[in-house]
N, C-alpha and C positions, 0 to 999 in steps of 0.2 A: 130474953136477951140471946138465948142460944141458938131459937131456930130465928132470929132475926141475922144474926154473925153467919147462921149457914144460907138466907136466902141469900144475900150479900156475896157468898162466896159465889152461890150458884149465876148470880147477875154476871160479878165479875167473869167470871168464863165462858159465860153463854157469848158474853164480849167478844173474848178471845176465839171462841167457837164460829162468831158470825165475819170476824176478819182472818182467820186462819186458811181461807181460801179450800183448795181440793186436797183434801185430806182423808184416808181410809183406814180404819184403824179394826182387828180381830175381838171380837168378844168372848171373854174369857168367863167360863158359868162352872156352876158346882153340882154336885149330882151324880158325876162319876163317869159324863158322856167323855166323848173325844172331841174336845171344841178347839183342841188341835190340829186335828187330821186336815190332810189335803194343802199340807207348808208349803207346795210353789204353786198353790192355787190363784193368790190373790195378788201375788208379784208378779206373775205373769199376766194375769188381768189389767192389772197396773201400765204395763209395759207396750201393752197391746192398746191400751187406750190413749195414752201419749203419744205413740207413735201413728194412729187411725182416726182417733176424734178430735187432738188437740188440746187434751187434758193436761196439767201440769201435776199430778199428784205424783207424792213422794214415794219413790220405789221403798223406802224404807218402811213398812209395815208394825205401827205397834200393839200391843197388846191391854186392853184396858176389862176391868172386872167391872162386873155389872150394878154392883151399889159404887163403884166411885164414880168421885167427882169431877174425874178425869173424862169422862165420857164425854161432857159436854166442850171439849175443844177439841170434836172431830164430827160433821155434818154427817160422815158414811160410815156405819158400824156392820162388819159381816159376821155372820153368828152361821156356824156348821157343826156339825155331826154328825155319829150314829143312833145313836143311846139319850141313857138320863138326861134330864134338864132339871133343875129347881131352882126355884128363885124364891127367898124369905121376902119376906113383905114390905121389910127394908126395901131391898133391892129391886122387885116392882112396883115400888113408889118412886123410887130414883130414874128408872127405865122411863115409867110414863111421863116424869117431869122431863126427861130428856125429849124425849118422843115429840110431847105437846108444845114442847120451845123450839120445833124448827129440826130435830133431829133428824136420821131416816135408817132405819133397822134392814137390812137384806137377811136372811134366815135363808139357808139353802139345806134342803133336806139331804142325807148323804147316805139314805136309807135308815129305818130305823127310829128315826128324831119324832117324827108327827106326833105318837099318841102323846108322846113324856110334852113335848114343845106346845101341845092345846091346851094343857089344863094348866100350864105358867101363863098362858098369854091372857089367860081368864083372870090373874091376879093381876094383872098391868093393866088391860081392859074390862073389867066384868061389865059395864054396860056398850060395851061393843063386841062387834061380831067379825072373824075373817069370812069374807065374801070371795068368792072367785071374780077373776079380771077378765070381762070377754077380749076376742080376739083384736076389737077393734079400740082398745084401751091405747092411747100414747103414744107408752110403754117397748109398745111392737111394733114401732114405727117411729122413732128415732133416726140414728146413724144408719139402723139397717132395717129391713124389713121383712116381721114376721107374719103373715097373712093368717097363717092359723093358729098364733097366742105362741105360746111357751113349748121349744120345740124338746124334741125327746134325746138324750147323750147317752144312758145307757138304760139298758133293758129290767133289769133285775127280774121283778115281776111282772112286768109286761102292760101297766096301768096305764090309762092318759095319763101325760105332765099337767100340771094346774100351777096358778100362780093366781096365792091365795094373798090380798089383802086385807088389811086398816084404815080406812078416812077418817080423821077430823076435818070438820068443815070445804071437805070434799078435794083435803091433800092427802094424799096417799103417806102415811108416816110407816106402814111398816109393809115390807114385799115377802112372802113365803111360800118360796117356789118347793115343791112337794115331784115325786115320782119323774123327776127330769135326771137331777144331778151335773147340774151345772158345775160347779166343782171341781168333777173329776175331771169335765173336761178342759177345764185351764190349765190343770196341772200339768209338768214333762211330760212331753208326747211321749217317752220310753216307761209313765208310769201305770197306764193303761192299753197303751199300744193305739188309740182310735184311731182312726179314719184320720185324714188329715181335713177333710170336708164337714165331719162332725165333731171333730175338737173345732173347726173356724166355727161351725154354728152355735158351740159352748160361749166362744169366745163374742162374739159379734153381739149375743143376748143380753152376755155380761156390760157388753159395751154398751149397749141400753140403758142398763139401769142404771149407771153410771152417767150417762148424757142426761138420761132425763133426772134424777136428783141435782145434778148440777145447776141444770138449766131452766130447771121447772120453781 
């Protein structure tokens, strides 16, 4: 009777999840990372894409943890850091049920995240793999056009950017973009100082992934 009362809940808000329209909400995880970092990253994303692609998504940004149940009345979940990730098993049961009902996960690496972020995504998938997205994915040819994939915003170590997916049944349900740091570059142009030409290509990518979850 009990996990029948929580399929029940999960129905009912996948409800609310599929009429809740454009909606983007911060993933909140445990482990000790900063899955805070980079607070006028995603409101300024937000901003830029209502105003550029004709999105209506609420400039208000909320915060949901990764085993509630809350997740699923928000189609766009963005998940960042540096550091730790863990997710109990709970909570990568709950992720995948999200995922495979229509969800869609953006992970953006913010340095740091990849090795702790591989070995959680093995409990949410263990029989799938992140694959890289060649150049000529969608993706990168949206609102604006990236001819060579996932472009690069800050240097750190000097690596190509990759933009590492998930497919079920050949929908892309989760994006993790690695060695780019899209992120940073959404945030106050006074909190990095970039280029004004490479915060709009932060920005424009951003608006990508956003167009195509939308629309796709």
């Amino acid at each position: 009777m009990q996990k029948l009362t929580s399929l029940c809940s999960v129905i009912l808000l996948f409800g609310s999840f599929l009429t809740s329209g454009q909606e983007i909400a911060v993933l909140k995880y445990n482990g000790g990372g900063d899955w805070y970092s980079n607070p006028t990253a995603l409101p300024n994303l937000i901003e830029f894409c209502n105003r550029n692609i004709n999105t209506r998504i609420n400039t208000k940004t909320e915060t949901v943890e990764v085993g509630s149940i809350s997740i699923f009345q928000y189609p766009f979940i963005h998940m960042t850091g540096h550091g730790n990730v863990v997710f109990s098993n709970e909570e990568a049961n709950n992720l995948r049920t999200y995922l495979l009902s229509g969800g869609f996960l953006h992970i953006d690496d913010n340095y740091g995240m990849a090795p702790y972020l591989k070995k959680e995504i093995i409990k949410v998938f263990p029989d799938k793999e992140l694959v890289e997205l060649g150049a000529d994915h969608p993706i990168f040819s949206q609102a604006y056009t990236f001819p060579e994939g996932l472009p690069k915003i800050h240097e750190h170590d000097g690596k190509r950017p990759q933009a590492m997916g998930i497919f079920h049944d050949n929908r892309l349900l989760l994006l993790f973009t690695v060695e780019s740091d899209l992120g940073d570059g959404w945030e106050d142009p006074l909190v990095h100082n970039d280029p004004e030409e490479v915060r709009l290509k932060a920005l424009q990518m951003g608006a990508n992934i956003v167009s195509y979850v939308f629309n796709n």
